[in-house]
Structure formats: C-alpha cells, structure tokens
N, C-alpha and C positions, 0 to 999 in steps of 0.2 A: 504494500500500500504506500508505504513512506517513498519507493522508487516512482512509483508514480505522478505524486503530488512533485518529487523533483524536475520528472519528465517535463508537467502542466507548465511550470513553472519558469522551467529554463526555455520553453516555445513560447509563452506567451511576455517574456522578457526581451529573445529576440524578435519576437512580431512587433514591439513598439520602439526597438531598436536601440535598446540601450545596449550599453560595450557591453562584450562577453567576457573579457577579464579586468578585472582592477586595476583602475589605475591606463585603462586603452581608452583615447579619446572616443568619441559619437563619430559614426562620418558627417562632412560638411553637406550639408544638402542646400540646392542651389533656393536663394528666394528671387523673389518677383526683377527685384534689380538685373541681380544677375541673370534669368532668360531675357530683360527685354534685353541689354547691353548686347547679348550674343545674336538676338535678330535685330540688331543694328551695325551688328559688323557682316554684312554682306559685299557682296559686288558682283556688277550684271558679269554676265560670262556667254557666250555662245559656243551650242557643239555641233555636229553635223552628227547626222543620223543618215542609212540608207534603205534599200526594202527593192527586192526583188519578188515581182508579184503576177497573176496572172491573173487577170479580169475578164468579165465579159465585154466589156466594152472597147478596152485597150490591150485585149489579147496579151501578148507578153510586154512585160513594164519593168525601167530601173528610175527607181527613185532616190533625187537627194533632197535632203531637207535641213535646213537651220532651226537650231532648237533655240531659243532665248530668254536665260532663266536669270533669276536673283539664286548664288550660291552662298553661302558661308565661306568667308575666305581662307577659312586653315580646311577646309575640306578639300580635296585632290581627287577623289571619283573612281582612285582606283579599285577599289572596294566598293558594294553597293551601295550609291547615294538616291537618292529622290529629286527627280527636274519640274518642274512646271513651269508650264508660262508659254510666249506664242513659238508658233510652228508653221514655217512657211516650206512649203514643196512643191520641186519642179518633178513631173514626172513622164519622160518621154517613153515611148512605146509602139507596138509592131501596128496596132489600129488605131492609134491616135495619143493626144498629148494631156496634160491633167498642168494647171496652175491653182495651188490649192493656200489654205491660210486662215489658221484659227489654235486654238488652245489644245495644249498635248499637258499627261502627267507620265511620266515614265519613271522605271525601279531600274535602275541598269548600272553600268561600271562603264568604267572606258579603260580598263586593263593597262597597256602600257602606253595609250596614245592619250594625252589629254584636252583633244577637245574634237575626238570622234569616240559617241558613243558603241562600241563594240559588242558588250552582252545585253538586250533587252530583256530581264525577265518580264517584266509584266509593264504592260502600258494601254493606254488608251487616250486617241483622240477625236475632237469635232471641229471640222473645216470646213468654209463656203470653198468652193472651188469651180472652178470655169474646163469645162472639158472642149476639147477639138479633135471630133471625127477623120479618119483617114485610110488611106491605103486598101488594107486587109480586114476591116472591123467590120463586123457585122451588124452592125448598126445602120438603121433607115431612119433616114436618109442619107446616103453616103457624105462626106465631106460636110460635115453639120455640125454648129456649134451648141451647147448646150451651157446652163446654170445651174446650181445646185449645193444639197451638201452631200457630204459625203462622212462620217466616222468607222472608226477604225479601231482593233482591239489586238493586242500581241499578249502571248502566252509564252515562255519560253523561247525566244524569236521565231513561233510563228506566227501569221499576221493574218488575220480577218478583216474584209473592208465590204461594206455598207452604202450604198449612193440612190440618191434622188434627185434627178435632173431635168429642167423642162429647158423645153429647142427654145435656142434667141434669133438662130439663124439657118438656112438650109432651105429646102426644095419642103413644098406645105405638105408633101405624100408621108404618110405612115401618122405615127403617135406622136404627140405634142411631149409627153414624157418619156424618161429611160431610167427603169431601176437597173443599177448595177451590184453586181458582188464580185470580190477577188478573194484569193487566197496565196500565200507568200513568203517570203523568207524576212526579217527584220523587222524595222519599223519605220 
C-alpha cells in the first residue's frame, strides 16, 4: 500500500512539474513575452517548389512554383519546417499551359538545398489560375482559353489536383465549363 501512495505521488509531483530531485531547478517555460518576441523575429524568405503531373486537360505537365513565406530566422528547413503564404505557378505542358496564384500550407524540408523545397510531406493548396488550351489536349474547343480555380493536395509527394474553369475565349462549340483532375509527383 505505502509503494503505492509513493507511486501516486511521485506522478502527480511530476505532472505539475516540480524538480524531481532537491535542490534541481523547474525548467524555464516560455511566457507570453517571450513567444511574441520569437514571432517577431521573422523574415520573408522564398522557395521554389516543383510537380510533375498528368491532367486531363494539360495531358503531361512540369510545374515550377514560388513559394513566399514569413520564416523564423534561426530556422534553416533542413528538417521539417511549416510554409505558408502565396504561391505562384507556371505550368507548361503536352495540351496546354496553366498560370496559377493563391495560398499554399506545406510540411516539407529542403534537405540540402535551401530555398528549393525537396521532401513534401503533406501540403495543400487554392489558386485562381488562367488555363490555355493547345496542341494535343483534348479539350473542346481546341486552342481555348479558360478561368478558374483550381486546389490541390500532396501526401507524401504525391499530388492531387482539382479544377473548375469557365471558357473567356475560343470557338462558342462544346461547354462553357471544364472540370479538371490530375495526379502527380510533388507539389
């Protein structure tokens, strides 16, 4: 019985955090000062991101993208950090071309290059983007310009993408709209 009550005792001693032996300080825990001072030492930073994708629309696609966030400045990315903030991408391809631009969050590293992101684990974004029909695409009306959004979601760098576009320009035959989906490598 008496080990027990010791047990209780000594858990609910460390669960409010006092030292565990005499005479050992408390750890310092941060207050209010000290987190805002720490999100006030920032600075903007941009990375490049890229994504090899295959859509309905743009058939095979490489995309680059500028990422541009507020970082922490002792933070270096080699290890998993957290991005947010806008996202602009160019993305050419076999049936047409994508200029896209809106808000991305991504989990990623940039390993040994610092300001190309390398490992996405997980991300997700939402873009207005302007699509142009060409070539090979199977899209009606051929050579057709389109509006739209479009969001996107990565898992382990692979990438899901999502689109809804209505025609601003082109021949008046087929659908005033085009939903798209891809699937793909990156982000």
């Amino acid at each position: 019985m008496v080990h027990r009550l010791a047990l209780v005792a000594t858990l609910v001693l460390a669960s409010i955090g006092l030292p565990r032996a005499a005479g050992e300080p408390p750890a310092a825990r941060p207050d209010v000062e000290d987190v805002r001072a720490s999100d006030r030492d920032t600075e903007r930073r941009a990375f490049v991101v890229a994504r090899a994708r295959l859509s309905s629309a743009q058939e095979l696609s490489l995309a680059a993208a500028g990422l541009f966030v507020r970082q922490p400045v002792d933070h270096d990315c080699a290890t998993a950090c957290y991005f947010r903030g806008l996202l602009v991408q160019v993305e050419p391809g076999l049936g047409g071309g994508q200029l896209s631009a809106g808000y991305a969050v991504v989990v990623g590293e940039t390993l040994t290059t610092p300001h190309y992101i390398r490992a996405v684990h997980v991300g997700y974004a939402f873009k207005g983007a302007l699509l142009r029909t060409w070539g090979d695409s199977d899209v009606e009306p051929p050579d057709s310009t389109w509006l739209g959004a479009e969001t996107e979601f990565t898992i382990v760098k692979v990438n899901f993408s999502l689109g809804a576009f209505r025609r601003v320009s082109g021949e008046a035959t087929g659908d005033s709209w085009l939903l798209t989906g891809g699937i793909g490598w990156g982000f």
